[in-house]
Structures are given as structure tokens and as C-alpha cells.
N, CA and C atoms as an extended XYZ file, in Angstrom:
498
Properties=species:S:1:pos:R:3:atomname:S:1:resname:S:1:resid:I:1 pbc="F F F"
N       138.678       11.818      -61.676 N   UNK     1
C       138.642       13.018      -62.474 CA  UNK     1
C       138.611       12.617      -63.940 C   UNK     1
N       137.887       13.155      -64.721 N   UNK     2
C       137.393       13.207      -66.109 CA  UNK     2
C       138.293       14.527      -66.843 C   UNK     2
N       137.958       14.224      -67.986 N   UNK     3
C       138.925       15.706      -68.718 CA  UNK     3
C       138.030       16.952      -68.518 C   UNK     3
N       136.769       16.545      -68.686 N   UNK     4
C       135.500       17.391      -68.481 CA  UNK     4
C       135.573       17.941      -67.187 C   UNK     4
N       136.263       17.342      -66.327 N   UNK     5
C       135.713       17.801      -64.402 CA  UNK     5
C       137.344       18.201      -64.404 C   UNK     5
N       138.261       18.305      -65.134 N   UNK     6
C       140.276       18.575      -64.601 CA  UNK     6
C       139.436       20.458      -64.462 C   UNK     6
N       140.576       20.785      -63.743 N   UNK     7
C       140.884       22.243      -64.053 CA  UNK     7
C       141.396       22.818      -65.029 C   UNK     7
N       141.110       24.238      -65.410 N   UNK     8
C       141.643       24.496      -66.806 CA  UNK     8
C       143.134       24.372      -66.849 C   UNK     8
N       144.053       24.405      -65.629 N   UNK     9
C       145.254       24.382      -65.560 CA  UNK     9
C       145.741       22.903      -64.244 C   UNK     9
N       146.680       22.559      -63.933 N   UNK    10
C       146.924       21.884      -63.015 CA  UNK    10
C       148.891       21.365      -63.079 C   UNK    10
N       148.948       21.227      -62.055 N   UNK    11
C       150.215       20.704      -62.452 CA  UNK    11
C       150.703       19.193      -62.197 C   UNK    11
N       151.175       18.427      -63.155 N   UNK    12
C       151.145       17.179      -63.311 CA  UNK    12
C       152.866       16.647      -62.667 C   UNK    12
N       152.420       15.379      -61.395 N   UNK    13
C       154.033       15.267      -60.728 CA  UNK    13
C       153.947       13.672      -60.996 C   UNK    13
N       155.227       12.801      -61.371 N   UNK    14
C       155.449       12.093      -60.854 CA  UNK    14
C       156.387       11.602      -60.066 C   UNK    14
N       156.257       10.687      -59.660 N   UNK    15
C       157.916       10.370      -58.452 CA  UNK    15
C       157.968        8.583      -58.820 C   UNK    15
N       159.396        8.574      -59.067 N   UNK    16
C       159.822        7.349      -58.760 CA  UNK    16
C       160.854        6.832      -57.931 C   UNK    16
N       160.853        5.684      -57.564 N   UNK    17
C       162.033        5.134      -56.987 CA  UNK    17
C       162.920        3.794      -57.052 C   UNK    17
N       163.742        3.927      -57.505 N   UNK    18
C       164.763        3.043      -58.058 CA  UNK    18
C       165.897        2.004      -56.777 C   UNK    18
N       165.706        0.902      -57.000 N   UNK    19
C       166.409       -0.190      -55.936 CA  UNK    19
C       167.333       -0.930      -56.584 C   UNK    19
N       168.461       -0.543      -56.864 N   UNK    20
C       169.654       -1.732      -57.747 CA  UNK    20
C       169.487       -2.964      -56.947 C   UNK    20
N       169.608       -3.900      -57.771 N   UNK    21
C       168.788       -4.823      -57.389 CA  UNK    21
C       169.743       -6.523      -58.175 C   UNK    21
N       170.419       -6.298      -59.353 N   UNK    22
C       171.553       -6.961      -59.689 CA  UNK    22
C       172.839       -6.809      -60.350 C   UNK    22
N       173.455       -7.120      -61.268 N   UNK    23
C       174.720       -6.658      -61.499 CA  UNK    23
C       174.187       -5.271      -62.036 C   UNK    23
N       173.467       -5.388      -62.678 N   UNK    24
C       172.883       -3.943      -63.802 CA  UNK    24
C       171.607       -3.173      -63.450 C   UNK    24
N       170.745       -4.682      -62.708 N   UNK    25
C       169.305       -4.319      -62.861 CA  UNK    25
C       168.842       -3.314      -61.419 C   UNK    25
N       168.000       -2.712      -61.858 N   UNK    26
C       167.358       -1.662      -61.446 CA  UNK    26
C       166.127       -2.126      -61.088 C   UNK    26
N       165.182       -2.259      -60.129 N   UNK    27
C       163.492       -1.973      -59.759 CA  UNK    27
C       163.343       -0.840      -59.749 C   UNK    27
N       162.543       -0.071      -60.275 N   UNK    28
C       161.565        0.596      -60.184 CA  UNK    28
C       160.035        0.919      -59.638 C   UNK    28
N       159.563        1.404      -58.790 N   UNK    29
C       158.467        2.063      -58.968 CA  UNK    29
C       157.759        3.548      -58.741 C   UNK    29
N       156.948        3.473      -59.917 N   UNK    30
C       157.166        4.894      -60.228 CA  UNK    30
C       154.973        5.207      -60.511 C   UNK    30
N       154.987        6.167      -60.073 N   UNK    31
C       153.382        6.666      -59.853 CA  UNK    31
C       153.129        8.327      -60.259 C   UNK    31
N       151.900        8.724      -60.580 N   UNK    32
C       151.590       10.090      -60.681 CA  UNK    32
C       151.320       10.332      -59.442 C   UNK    32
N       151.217       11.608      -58.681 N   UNK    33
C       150.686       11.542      -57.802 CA  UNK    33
C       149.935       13.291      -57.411 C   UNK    33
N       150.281       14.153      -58.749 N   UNK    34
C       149.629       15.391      -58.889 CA  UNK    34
C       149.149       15.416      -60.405 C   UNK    34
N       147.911       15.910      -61.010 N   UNK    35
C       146.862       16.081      -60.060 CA  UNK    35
C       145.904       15.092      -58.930 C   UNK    35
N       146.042       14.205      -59.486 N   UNK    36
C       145.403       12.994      -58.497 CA  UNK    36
C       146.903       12.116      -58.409 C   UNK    36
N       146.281       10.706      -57.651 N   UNK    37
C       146.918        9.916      -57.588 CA  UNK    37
C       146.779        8.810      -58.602 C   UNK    37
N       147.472        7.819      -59.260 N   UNK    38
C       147.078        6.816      -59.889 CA  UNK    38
C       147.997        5.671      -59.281 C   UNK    38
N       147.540        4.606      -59.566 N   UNK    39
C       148.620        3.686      -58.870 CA  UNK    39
C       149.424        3.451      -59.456 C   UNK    39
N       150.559        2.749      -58.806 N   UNK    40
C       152.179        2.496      -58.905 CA  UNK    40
C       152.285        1.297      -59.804 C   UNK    40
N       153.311        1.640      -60.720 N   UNK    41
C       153.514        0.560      -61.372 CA  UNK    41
C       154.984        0.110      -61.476 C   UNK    41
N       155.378       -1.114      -61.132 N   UNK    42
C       156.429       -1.544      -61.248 CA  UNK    42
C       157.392       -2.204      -62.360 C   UNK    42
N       158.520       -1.171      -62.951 N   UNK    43
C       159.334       -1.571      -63.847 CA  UNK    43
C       160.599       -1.923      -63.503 C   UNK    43
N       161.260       -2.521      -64.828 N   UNK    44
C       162.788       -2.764      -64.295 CA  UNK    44
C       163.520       -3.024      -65.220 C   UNK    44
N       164.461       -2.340      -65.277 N   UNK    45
C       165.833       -1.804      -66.141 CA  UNK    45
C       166.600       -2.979      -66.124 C   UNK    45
N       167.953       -3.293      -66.827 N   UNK    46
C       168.928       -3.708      -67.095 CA  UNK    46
C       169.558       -3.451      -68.596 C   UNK    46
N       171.054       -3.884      -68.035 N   UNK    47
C       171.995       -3.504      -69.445 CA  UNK    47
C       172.034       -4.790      -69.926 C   UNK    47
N       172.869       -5.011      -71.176 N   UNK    48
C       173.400       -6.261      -71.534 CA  UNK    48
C       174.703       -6.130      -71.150 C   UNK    48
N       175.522       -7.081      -71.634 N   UNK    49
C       177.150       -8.019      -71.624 CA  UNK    49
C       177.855       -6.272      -71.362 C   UNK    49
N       177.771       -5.211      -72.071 N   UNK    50
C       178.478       -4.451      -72.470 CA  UNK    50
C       178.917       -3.451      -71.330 C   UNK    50
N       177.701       -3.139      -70.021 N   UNK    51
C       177.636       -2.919      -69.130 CA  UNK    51
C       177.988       -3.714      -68.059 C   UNK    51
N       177.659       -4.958      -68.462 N   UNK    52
C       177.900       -6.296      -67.393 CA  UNK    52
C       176.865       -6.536      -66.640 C   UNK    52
N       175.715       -6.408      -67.497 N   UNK    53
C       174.070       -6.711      -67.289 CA  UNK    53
C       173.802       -8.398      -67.093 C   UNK    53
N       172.598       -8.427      -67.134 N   UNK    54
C       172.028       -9.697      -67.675 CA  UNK    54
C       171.169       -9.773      -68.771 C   UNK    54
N       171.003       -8.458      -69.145 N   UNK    55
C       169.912       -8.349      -70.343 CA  UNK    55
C       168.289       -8.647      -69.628 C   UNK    55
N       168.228       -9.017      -68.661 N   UNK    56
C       166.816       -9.591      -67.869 CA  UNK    56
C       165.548       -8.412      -67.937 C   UNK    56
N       165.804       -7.595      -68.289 N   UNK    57
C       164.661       -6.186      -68.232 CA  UNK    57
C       165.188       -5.082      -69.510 C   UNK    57
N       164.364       -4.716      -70.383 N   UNK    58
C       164.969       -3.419      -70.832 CA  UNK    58
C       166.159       -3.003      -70.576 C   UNK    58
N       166.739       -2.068      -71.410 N   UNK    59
C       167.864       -0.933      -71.119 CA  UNK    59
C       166.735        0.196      -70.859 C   UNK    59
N       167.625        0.786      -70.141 N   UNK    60
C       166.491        2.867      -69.520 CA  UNK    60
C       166.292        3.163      -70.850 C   UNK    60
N       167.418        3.867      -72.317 N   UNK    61
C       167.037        3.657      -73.479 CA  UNK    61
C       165.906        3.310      -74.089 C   UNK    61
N       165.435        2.022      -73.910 N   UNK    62
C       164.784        1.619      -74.792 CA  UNK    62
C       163.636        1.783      -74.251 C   UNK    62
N       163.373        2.023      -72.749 N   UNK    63
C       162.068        2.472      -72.102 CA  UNK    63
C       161.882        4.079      -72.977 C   UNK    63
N       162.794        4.689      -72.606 N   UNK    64
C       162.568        6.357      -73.293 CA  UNK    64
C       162.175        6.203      -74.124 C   UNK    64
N       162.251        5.720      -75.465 N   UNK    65
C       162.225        5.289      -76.850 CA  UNK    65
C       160.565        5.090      -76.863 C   UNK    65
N       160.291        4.249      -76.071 N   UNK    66
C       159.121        3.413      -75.694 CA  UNK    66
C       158.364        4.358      -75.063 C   UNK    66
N       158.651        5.188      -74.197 N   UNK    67
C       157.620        6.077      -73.651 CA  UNK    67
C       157.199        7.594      -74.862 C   UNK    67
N       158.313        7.823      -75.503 N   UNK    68
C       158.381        9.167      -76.374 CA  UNK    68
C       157.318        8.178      -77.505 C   UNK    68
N       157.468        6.970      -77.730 N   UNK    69
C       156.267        6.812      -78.869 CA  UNK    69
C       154.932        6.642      -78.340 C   UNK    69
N       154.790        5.697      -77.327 N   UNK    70
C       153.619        5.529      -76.418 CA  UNK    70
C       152.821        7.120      -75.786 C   UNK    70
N       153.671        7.814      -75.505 N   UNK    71
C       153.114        9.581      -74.837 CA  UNK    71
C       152.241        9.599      -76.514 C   UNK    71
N       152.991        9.650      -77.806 N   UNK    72
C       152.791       10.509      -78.878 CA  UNK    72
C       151.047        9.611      -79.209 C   UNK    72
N       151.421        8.283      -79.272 N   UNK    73
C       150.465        7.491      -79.482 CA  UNK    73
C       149.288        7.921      -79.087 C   UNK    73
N       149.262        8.463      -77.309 N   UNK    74
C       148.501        8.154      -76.322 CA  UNK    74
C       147.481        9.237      -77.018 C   UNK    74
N       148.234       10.299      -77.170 N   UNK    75
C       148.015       12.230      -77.104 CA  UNK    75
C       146.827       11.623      -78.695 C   UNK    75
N       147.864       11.411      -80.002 N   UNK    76
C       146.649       10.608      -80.988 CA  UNK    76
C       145.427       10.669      -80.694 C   UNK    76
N       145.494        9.289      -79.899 N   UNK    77
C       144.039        8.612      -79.597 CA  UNK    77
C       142.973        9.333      -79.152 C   UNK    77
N       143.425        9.692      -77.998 N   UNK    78
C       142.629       10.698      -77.071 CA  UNK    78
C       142.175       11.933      -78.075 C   UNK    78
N       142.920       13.008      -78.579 N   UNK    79
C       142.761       14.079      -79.102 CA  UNK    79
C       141.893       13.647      -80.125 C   UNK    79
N       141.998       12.422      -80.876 N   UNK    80
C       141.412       12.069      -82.081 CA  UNK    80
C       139.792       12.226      -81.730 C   UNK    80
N       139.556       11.894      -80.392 N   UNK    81
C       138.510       11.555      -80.132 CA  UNK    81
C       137.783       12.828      -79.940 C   UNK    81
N       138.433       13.829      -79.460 N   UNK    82
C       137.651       15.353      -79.246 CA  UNK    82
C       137.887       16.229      -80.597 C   UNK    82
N       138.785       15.802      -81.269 N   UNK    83
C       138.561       16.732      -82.526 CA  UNK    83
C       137.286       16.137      -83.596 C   UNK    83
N       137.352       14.787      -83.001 N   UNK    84
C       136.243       14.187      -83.892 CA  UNK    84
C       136.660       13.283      -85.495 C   UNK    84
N       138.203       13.131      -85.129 N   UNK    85
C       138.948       12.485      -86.347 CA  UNK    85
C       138.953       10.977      -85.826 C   UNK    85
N       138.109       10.213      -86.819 N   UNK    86
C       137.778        8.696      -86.834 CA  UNK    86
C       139.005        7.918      -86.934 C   UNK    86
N       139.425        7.659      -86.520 N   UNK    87
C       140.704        6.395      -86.828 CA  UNK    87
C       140.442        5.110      -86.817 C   UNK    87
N       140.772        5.076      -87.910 N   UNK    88
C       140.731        3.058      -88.438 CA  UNK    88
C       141.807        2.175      -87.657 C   UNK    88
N       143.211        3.101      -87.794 N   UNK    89
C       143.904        2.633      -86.738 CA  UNK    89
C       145.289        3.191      -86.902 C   UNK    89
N       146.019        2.970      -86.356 N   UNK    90
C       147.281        4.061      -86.035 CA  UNK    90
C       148.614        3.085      -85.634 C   UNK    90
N       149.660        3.372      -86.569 N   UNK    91
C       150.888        3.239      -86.268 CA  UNK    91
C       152.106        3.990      -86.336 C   UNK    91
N       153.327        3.697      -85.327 N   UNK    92
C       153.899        4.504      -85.221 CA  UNK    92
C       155.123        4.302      -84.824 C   UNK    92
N       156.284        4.744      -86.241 N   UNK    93
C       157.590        4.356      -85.965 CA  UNK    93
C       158.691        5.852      -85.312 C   UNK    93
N       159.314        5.730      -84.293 N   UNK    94
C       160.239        5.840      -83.806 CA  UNK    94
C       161.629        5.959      -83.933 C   UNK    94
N       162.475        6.816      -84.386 N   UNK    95
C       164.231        6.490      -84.647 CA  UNK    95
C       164.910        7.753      -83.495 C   UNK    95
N       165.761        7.048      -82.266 N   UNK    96
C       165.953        8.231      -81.895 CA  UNK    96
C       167.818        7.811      -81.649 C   UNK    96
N       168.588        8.850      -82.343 N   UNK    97
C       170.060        8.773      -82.253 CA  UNK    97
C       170.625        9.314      -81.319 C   UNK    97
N       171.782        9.038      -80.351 N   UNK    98
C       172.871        9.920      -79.823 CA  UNK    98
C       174.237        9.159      -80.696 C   UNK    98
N       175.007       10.402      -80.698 N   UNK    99
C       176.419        9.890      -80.520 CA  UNK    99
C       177.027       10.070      -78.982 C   UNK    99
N       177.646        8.937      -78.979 N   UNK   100
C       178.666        8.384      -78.280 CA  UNK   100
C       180.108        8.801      -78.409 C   UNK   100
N       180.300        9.261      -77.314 N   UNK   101
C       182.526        9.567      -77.346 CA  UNK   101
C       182.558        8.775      -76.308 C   UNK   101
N       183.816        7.676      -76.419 N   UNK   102
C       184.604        7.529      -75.242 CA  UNK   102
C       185.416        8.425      -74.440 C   UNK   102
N       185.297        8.684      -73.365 N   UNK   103
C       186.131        9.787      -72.444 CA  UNK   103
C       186.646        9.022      -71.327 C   UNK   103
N       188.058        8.718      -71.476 N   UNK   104
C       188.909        8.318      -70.660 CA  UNK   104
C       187.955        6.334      -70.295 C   UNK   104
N       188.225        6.686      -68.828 N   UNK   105
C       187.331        5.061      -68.455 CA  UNK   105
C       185.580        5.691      -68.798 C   UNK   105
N       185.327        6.075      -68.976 N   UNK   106
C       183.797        6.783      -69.419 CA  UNK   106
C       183.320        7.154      -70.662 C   UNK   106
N       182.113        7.773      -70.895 N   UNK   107
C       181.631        8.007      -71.684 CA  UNK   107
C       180.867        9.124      -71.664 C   UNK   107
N       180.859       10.371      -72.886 N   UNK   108
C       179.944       11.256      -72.922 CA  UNK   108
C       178.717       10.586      -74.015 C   UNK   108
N       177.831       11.331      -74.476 N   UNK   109
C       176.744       10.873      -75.046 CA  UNK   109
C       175.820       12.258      -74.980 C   UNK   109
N       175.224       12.235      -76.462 N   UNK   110
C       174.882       13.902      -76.689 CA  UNK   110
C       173.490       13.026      -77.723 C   UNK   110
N       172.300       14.013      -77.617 N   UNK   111
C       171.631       13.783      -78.667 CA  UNK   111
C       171.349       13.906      -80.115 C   UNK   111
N       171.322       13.018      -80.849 N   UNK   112
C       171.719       13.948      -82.221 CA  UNK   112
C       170.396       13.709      -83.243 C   UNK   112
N       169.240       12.713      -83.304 N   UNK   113
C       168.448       12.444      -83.793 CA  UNK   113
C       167.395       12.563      -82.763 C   UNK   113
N       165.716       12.936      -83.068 N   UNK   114
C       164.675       11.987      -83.355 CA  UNK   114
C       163.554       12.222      -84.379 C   UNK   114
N       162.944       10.881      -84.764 N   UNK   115
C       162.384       11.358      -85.976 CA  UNK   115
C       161.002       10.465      -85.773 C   UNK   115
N       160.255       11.277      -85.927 N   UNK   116
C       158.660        9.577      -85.378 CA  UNK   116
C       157.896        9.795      -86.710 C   UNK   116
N       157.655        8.834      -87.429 N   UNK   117
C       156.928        8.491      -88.490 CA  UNK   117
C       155.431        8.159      -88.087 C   UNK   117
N       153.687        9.180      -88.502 N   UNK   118
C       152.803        8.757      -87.969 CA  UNK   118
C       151.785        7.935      -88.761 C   UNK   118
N       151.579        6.988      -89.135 N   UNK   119
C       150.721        6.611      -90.169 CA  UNK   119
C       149.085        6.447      -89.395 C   UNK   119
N       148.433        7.360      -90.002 N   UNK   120
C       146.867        7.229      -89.626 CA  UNK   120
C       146.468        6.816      -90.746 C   UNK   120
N       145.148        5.453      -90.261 N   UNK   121
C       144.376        4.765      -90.654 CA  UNK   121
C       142.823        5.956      -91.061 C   UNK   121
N       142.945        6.729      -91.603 N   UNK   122
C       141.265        7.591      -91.744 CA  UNK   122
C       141.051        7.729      -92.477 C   UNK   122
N       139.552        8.152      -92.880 N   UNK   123
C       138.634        9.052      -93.896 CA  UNK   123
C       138.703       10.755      -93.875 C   UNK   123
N       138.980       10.694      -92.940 N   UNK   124
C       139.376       12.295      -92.235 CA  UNK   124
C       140.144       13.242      -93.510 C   UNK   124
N       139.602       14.670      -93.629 N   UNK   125
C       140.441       14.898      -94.359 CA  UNK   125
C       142.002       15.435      -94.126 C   UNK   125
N       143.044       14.917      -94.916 N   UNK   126
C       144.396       15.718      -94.498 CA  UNK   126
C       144.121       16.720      -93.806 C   UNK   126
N       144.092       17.806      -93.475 N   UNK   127
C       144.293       19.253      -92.840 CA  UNK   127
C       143.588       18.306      -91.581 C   UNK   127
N       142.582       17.334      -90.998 N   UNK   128
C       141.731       17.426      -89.646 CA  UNK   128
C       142.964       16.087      -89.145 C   UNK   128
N       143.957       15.689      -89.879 N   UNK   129
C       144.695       14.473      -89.505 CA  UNK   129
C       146.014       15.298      -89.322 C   UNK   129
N       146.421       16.188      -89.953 N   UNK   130
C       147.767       17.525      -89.825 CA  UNK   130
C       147.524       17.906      -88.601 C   UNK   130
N       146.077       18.400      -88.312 N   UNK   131
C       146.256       19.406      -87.384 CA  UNK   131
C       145.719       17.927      -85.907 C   UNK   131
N       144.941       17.004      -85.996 N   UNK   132
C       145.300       16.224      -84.868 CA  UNK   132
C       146.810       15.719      -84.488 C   UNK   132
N       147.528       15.748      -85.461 N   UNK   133
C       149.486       14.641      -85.059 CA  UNK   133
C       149.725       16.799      -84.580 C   UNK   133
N       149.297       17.754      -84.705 N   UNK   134
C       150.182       19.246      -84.597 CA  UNK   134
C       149.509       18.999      -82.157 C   UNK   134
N       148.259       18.753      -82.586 N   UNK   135
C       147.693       19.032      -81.169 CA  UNK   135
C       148.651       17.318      -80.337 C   UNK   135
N       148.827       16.589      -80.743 N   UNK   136
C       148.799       15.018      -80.007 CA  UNK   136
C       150.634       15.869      -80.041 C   UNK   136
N       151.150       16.518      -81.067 N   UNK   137
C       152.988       17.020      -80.568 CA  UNK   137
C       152.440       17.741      -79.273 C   UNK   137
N       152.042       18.616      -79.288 N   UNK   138
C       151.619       19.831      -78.075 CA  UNK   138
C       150.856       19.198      -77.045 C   UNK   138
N       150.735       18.078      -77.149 N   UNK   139
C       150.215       17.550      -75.902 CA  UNK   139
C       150.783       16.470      -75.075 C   UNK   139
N       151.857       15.979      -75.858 N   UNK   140
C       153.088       14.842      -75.826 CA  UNK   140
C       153.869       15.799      -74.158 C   UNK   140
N       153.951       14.993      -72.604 N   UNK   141
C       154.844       15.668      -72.320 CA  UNK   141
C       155.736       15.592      -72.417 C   UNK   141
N       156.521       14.468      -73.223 N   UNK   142
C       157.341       13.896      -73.407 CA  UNK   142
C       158.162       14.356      -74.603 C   UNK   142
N       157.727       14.773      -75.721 N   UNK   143
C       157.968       15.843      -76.502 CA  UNK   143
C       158.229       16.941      -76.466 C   UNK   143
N       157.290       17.632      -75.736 N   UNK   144
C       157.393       18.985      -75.150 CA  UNK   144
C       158.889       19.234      -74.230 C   UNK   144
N       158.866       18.283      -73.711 N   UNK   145
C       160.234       18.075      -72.560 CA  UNK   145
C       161.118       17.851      -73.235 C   UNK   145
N       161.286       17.351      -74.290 N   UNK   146
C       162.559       16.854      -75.166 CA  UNK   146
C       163.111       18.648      -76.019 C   UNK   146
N       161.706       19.293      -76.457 N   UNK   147
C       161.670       19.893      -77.257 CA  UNK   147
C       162.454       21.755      -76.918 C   UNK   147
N       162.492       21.638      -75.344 N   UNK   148
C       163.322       22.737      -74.581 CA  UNK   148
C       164.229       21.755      -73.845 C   UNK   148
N       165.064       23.321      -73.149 N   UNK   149
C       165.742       23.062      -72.651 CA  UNK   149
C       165.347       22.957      -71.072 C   UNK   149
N       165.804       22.117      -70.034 N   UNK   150
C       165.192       21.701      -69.005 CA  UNK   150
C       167.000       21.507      -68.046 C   UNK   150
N       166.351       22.046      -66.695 N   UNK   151
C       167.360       21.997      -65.203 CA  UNK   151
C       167.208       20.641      -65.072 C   UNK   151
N       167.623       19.803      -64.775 N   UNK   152
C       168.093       18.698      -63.681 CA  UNK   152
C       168.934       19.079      -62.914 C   UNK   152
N       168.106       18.542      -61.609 N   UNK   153
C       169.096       19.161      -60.171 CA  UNK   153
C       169.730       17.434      -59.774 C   UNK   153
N       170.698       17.426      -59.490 N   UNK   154
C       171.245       15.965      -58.389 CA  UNK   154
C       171.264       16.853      -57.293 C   UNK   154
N       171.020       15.616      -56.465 N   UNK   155
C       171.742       15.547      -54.931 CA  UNK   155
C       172.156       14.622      -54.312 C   UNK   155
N       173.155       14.411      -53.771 N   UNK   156
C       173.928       12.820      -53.147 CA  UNK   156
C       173.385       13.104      -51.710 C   UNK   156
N       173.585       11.660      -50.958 N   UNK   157
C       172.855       11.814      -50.052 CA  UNK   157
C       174.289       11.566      -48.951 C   UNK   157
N       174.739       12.424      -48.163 N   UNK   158
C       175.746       11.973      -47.239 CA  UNK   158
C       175.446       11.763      -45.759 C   UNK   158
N       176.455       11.521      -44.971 N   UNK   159
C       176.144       11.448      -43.515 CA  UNK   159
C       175.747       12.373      -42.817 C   UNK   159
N       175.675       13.824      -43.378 N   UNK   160
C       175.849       14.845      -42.870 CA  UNK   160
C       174.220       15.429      -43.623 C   UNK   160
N       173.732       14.971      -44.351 N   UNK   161
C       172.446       15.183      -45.260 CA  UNK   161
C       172.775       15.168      -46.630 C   UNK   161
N       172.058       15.981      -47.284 N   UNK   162
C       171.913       16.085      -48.499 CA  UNK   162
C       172.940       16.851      -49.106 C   UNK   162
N       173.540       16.792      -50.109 N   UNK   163
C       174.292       18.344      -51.095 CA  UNK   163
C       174.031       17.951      -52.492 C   UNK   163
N       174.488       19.156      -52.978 N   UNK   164
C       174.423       19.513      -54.295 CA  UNK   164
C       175.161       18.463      -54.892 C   UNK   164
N       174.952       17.726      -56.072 N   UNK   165
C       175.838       16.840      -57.134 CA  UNK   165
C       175.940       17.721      -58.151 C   UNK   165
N       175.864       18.609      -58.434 N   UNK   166
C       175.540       19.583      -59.333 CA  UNK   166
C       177.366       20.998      -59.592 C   UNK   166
């Protein structure tokens, strides 16, 4: 499927699945698989010392971080190309904050920053480079998702089936 041949609407799924795998580390693999399928790609998490990681893979963190600039990047490129805004070339910084409370043996953690800096490389005039970074936000799903508010459901898995973690 081409952007030209998608439907005017569709709904976009992915699924992953996660295998702890050492003190910290996590496998991953994770695929689209609505509207089409694309293939699976395999990642993998870990903490450092602080968690009692090995440091051997990313923190989840720094993947998010990494995907919220990479989505914004992506949306850029692409859009640049149908609005018809030339890019010489494109960079793009990232700052995203939570604070941290300790709670008892745990921890809460709330969001309190993000801020993405876009520097385009063009001839383009301002207003056709404004309004490509306004369409590449609105097309970010990753943005968009950050940008409301959103359900997460858990469910633990027991002997008896599934229930609510919720």
C-alpha cells in the first residue's frame, strides 16, 4: 500500500511482546499489523546500576524520547515532500522532563516537560516551513497521543484467566 492507494480513513494497530530476559533486560518484539502488516522488529530494554540493570540495551525512557523525535522527524520528511517544501536537511532536538517522588519502597513519576526544537535546512518560505512542522505535529502519532488524554487498560493473567489490574 502507497499513500495514494491507503483509504481515506483506516485504523492503525500495533502489538508487542515483551520476554524479561535478565536482571532488568527486556526483549521485545513489536510489529504493525493494521492497516497492513509490516515486519517485526526486535528491541531490547534495560536499566542501569540504579534499577539493578546491566545497562546492555536502552532504558524504555530513552526509547520514548527516541521514538517522540523520530515519529516528529518521520511526519517532516514525508509531509515535506507533498507540500512541496525542499529540505536541505533537518535537525532535531528533544528535552522531555518528569518529576520524580519517592513513595514509600516506590516511586510516583508525573510529566512535567516536553519541548522539541525543529531546525529546517530550506529556501522555502517561513509560512510553507510553519505550516509543514503545524501538519508533521498533526501527523506525529506520537504527539497526538501525548497531546490528550488516553485509557490504559491492565490485565494480570491468573489461573483462573484474565482480570482487571485496573
Amino acid at each position: 500500500m502507497t499513500f495514494e492507494t491507503a483509504p481515506p480513513r483506516a485504523e492503525v494497530e500495533f502489538h508487542c511482546s515483551g520476554k524479561a530476559t535478565g536482571k532488568m533486560r527486556n526483549e521485545l518484539d513489536v510489529r504493525m499489523v493494521k492497516p497492513f502488516t509490516e515486519p517485526s522488529h526486535a528491541l531490547a530494554t534495560d536499566e542501569g546500576p540504579f534499577h539493578g540493570g546491566d545497562a546492555s540495551a536502552p532504558p524504555p525512557l530513552a526509547l520514548f524520547v527516541a521514538s517522540l523525535t523520530g515519529c516528529l522527524m518521520t511526519q517532516v520528511r514525508a509531509f515535506a515532500k507533498r507540500l512541496g517544501v525542499q529540505l536541505n536537511d533537518l535537525d532535531v532536538e528533544t528535552r522531555v522532563c518528569w518529576d520524580w517522588a519517592r513513595e514509600g519502597r516506590t516511586y510516583e513519576t508525573a510529566p512535567k516537560s516536553f519541548e522539541i526544537d525543529v531546525k529546517i535546512d530550506s529556501d522555502a518560505p517561513l509560512a510553507d516551513q510553519l505550516a509543514l512542522v503545524a501538519a508533521a505535529k498533526r501527523g506525529c502519532f506520537i504527539e497526538q497521543t501525548l497531546g490528550r488524554q488516553n485509557t490504559i487498560t491492565h490485565k494480570l493473567k491468573t489461573p483462573e484467566g484474565w482480570i482487571s489490574a485496573d
